[in-house]
C-alpha positions, -999 to 999 in steps of 0.1 A, spaced: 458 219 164 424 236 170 421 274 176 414 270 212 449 251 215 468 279 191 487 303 213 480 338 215 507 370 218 503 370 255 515 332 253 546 338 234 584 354 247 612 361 230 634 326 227 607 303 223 617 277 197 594 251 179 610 223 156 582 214 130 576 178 119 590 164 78 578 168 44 593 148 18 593 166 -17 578 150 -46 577 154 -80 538 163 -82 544 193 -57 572 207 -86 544 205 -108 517 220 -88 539 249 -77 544 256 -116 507 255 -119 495 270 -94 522 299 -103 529 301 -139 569 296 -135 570 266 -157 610 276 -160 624 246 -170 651 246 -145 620 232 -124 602 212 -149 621 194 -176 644 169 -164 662 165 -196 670 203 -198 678 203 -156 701 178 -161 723 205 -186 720 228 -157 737 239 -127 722 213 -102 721 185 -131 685 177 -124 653 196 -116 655 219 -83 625 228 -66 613 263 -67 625 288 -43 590 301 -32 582 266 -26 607 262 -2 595 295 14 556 278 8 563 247 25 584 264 52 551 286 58 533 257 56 557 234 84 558 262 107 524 270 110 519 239 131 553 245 149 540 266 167 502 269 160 492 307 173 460 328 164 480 345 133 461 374 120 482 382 93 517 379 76 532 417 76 565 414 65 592 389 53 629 401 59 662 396 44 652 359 33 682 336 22 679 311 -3 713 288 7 711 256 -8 688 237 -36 659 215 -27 656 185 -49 625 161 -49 634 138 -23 642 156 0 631 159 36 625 194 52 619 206 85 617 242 98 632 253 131 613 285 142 618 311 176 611 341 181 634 371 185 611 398 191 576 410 202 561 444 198 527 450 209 505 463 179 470 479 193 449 467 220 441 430 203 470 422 181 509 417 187 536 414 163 555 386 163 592 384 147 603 347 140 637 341 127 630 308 104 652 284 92 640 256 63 666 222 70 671 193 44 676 159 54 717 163 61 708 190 83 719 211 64 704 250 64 686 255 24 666 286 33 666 311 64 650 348 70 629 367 91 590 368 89 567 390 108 534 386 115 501 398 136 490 377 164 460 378 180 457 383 217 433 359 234 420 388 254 421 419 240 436 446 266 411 469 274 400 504 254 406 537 271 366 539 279 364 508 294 399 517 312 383 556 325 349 537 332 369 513 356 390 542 373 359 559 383 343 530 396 376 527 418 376 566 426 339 567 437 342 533 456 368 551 473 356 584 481 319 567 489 346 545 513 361 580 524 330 596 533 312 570 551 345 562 573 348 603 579 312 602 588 313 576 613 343 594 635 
């Protein structure tokens, strides 16, 4: 979605729910993560030693969960996001293995405007495997730009005078006239 079709704050309310499309998990994304990163734990990277483990083979990251659930939900829905803020009481609930199929269910649960060209947006996020079943969920809060900033309080005194002397040139001439 292009920037003219991305929503701004104005556009959004408190309810609105997006379901984001699939990503499958591959091995190569493991990989990447732990490149990308540094966290070469073997947990995520050694199948052999994995398989000794808790899950009995290798489990995906948890920040690449919380990546890829960035990642899904930035289409789902697209707005003019100005900036992550915050990330709140985030819940890592079940593994993801490669294989697996994710989708993120987002909506928003509050809005709070933030200056005269931002608002900030609370979405309640939730990361889903294939079985439906909830892996990760949390709160993240972000900036989101208004598509038309509200006025500053110059521009807002500059149009009440207008109005006042519109109205007392409309005063005087009606007075003037009787």
């Amino acid at each position: 979605m292009k920037s003219n079709d991305s929503l701004g704050y104005e556009q959004l309310g408190v309810g609105d729910k997006w379901t984001s499309e699939k990503r499958v998990i591959v091995a190569s994304d493991l990989v990447s993560f732990a490149e990308l990163t540094g966290d070469h734990d073997p947990l995520h990277t050694d199948p052999e030693f994995a398989a000794t483990g808790p899950f009995g083979r290798p489990v995906a990251h948890g920040l690449l969960g919380l990546s890829i659930l960035a990642g899904l939900s930035s289409n789902a829905p697209s707005v003019l996001t100005a900036a992550l803020v915050d990330i709140r009481s985030w819940s890592f609930s079940k593994p993801v293995f490669v294989g697996d199929s994710l989708y993120a269910i987002t909506e928003i649960i509050d809005l709070r405007a933030r200056g005269r060209r931002h608002g900030e947006v609370h979405w309640y996020r939730q990361l889903f495997n294939q079985h439906g079943e909830r892996v990760q969920d949390g709160i993240l809060v972000t900036l989101v730009s208004r598509r038309v900033p509200l006025p500053t309080k110059k521009t807002q005194m500059s149009l009440l005078e207008r109005a006042e002397s519109s109205l007392e040139s409309a005063n005087g001439e009606a007075v003037g006239t009787f």
